[in-house]
C-alpha positions as CSV (number, residue, x, y, z in Angstrom):
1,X,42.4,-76.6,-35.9
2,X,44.2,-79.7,-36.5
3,X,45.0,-83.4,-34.7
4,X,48.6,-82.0,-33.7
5,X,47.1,-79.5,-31.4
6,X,45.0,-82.3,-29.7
7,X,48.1,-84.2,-29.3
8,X,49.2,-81.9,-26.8
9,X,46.6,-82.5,-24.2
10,X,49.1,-84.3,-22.0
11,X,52.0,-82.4,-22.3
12,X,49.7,-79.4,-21.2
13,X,47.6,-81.1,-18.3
14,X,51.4,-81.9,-17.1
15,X,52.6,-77.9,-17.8
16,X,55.2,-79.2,-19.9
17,X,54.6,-77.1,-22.9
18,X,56.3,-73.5,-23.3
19,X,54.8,-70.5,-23.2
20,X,53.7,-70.3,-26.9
21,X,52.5,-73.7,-27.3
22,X,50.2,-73.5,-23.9
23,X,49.2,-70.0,-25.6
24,X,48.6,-71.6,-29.4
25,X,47.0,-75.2,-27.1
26,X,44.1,-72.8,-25.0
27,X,43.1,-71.2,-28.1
28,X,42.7,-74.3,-29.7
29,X,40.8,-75.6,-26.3
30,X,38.6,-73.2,-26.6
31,X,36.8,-74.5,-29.6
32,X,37.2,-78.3,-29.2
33,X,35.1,-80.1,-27.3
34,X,36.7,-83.5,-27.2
35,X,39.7,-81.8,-25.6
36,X,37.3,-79.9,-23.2
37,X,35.9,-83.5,-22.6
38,X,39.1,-85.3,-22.2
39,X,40.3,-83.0,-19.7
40,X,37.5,-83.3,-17.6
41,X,37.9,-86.6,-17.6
42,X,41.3,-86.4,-16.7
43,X,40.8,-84.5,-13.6
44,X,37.8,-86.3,-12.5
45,X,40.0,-89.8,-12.8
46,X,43.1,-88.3,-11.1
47,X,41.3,-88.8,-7.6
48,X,41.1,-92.2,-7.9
49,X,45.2,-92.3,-8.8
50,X,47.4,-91.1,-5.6
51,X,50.6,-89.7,-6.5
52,X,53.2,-87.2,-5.5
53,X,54.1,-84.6,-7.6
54,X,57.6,-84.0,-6.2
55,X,60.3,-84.2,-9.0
56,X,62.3,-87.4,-8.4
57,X,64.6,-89.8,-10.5
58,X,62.3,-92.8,-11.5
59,X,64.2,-96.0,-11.7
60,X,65.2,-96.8,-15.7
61,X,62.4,-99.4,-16.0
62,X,59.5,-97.4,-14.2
63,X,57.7,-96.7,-17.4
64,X,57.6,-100.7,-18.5
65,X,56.3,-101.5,-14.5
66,X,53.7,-99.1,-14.7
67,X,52.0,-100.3,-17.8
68,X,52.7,-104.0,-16.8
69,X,50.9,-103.4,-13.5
70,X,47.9,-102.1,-15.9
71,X,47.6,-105.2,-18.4
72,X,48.0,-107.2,-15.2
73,X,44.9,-105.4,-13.5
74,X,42.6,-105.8,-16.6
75,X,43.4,-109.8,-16.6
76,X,42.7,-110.0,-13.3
77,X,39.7,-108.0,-12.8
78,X,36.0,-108.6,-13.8
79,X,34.8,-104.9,-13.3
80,X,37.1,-101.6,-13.2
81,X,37.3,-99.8,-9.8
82,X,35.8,-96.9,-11.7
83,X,34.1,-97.1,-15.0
84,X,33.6,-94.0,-16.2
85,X,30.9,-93.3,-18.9
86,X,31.4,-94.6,-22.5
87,X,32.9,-92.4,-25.0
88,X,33.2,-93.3,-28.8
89,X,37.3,-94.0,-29.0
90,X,39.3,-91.1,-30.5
91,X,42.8,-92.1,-32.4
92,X,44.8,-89.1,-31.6
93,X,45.2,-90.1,-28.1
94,X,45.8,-93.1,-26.0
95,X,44.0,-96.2,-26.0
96,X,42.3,-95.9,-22.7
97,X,42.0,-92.9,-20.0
98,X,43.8,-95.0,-17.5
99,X,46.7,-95.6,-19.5
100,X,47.1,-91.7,-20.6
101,X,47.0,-91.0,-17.1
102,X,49.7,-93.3,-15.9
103,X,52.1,-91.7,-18.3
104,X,51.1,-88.1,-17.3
105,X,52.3,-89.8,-13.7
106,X,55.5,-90.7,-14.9
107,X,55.5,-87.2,-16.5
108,X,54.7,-85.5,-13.3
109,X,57.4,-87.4,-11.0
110,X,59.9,-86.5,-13.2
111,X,60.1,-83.7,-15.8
112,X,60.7,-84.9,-19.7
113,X,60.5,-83.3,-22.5
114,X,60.6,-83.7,-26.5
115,X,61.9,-80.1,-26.4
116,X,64.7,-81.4,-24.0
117,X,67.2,-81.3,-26.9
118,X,66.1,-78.2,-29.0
119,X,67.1,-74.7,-28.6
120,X,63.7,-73.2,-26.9
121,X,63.7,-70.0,-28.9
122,X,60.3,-68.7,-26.6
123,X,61.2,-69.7,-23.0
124,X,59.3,-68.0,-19.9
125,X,58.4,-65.2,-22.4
126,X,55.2,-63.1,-21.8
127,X,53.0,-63.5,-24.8
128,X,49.6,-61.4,-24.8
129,X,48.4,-62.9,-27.6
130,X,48.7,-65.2,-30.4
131,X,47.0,-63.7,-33.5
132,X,47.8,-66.6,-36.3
133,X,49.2,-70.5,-35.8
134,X,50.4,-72.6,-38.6
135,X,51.8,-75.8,-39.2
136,X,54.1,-76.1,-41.6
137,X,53.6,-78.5,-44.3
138,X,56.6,-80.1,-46.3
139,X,56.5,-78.7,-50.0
140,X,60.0,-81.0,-50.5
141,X,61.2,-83.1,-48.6
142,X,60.3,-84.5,-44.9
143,X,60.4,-81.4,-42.9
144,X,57.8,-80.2,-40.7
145,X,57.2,-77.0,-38.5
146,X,55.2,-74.4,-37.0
147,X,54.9,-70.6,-37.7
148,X,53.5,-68.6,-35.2
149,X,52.7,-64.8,-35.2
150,X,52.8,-63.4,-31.6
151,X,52.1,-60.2,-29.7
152,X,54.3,-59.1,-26.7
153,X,53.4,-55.9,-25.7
154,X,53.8,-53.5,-28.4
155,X,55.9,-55.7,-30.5
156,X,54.8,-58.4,-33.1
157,X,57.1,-61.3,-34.1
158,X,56.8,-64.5,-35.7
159,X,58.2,-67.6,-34.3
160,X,59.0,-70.2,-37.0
161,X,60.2,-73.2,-35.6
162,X,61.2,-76.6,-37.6
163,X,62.9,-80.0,-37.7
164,X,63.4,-83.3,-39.8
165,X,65.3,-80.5,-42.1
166,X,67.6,-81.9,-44.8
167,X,71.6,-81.3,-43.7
168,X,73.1,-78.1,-44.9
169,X,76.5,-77.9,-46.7
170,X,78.9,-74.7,-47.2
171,X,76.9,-71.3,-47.1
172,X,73.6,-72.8,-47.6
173,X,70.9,-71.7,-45.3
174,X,66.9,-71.6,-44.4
175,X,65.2,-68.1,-45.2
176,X,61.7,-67.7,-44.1
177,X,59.2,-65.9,-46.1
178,X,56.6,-63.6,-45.6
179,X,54.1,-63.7,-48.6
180,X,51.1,-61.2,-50.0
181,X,49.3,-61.5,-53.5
182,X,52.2,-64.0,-54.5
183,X,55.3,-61.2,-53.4
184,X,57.7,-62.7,-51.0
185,X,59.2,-60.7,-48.4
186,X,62.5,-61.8,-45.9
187,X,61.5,-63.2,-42.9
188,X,64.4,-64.4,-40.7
189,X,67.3,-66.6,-41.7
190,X,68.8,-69.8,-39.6
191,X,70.6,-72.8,-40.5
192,X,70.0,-76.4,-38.6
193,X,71.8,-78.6,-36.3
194,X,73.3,-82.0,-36.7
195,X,69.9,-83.5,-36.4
196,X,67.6,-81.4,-39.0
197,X,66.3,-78.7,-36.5
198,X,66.0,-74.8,-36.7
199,X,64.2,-72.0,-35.1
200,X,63.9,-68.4,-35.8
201,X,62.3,-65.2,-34.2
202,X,61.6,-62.5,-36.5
203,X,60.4,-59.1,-35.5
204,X,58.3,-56.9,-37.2
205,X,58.7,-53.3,-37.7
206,X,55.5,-51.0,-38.7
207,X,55.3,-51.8,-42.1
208,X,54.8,-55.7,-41.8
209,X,52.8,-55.5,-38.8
210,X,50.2,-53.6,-41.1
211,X,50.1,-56.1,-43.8
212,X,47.5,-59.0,-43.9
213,X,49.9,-61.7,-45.0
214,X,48.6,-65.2,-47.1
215,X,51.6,-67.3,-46.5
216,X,54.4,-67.9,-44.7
217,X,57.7,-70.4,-46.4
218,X,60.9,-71.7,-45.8
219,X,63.0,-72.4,-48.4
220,X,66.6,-73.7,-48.8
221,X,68.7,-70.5,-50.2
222,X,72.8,-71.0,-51.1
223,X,73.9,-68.1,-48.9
224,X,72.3,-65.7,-46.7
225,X,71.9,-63.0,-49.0
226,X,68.7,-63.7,-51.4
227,X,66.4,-60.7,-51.5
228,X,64.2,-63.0,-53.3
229,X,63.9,-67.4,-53.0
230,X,66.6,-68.2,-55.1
231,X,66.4,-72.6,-54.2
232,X,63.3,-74.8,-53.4
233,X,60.6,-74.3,-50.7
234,X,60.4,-76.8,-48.5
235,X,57.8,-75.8,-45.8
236,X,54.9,-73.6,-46.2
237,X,51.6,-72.6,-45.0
238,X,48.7,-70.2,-45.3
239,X,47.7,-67.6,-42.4
């Protein structure tokens, strides 16, 4: 799995990821043991940090007092209240345990989210499994995304979700792709806002949910009506 996944640790020790992502996060948990690790330490140093968990508005500048208190605390301060055991430093996550776990504070008194501003295309859906996760690489351009393939009961879809998306203009839109022994099939269709985001569910009938896909693309079609990629791929993945 890769460092995005462990960059969601906070988001889901606060339970502000969606369905899907805390689905796609545990199955990634499973198998790393730094993010096992981290979360234990986590909890263990939560004790030692009162706070209420009641939703409130925090004044504008709470985020800048909090972190100032901390800098002010190391100055001052020969030896840490706690000093939990050394751990060799990790660069997907903040520089100290203390200082994750004040903004997971400022996360819990007051919900905020990067997803606050995009159209959450899984939201309080009931997913029993999540049988292949991809991230999205940019093939042209700066795009970036994720392509999940889900299983909700007796149905399988696949969530494709995506930003930093060049602007669109006329008819032109983003067609997913489906991809075995190099044949392409339709996938879903969906064109971006003003700031370069775009999602798409796309369920599959009987005939897809049998087929052991290799890749999954987006690519940036004219119209809506390519049977085949007619433009350039810009995201893609293996799965």
């Amino acid at each position: 799995m890769t460092q995005h996944q462990c960059d969601h640790i906070l988001d889901y020790y606060n339970g502000h990821l969606s369905e899907l992502e805390k689905a796609a996060f545990e199955k990634h948990l499973a198998s790393c043991s730094e993010c096992q690790e981290f979360l234990k330490e986590l909890e263990q140093i939560s004790g030692y940090l009162p706070y209420s968990s009641e939703p409130v508005e925090p004044p504008t500048d709470l985020e800048d007092r909090v972190f100032a208190h901390i800098l002010n605390e190391s100055e001052e301060k020969q030896e840490p209240v706690v000093a939990p055991r050394q751990k060799r430093r990790r660069p997907w996550i903040f520089p100290s345990i203390a200082a994750a776990l004040a903004l997971s504070i400022i996360g819990n008194a007051y919900l905020f989210t990067q997803l606050e501003d995009q159209k959450r295309v899984v939201e309080e859906a009931t997913i029993d499994e999540v049988v292949e996760y991809a991230e999205l690489a940019p093939v042209s351009g700066q795009g970036t995304g994720t392509a999940s393939i889900i299983k909700q009961g007796k149905q399988t879809s696949m969530v494709v979700q995506a930003s930093d998306l060049a602007k669109l203009s006329d008819k032109e839109v983003y067609q997913v792709w489906l991809i075995k022994d190099e044949k392409p099939e339709r996938a879903g269709t969906f064109v971006t806002s003003g700031d370069g985001k775009g999602s798409v569910i796309f369920k599959f009938n009987e005939e897809f949910t049998e087929k052991d896909w290799d890749q999954v693309a987006v690519s940036l079609e004219p119209d809506a009506n390519s049977e085949l990629p007619q433009g350039e791929i810009v995201l893609a993945a293996d799965i």
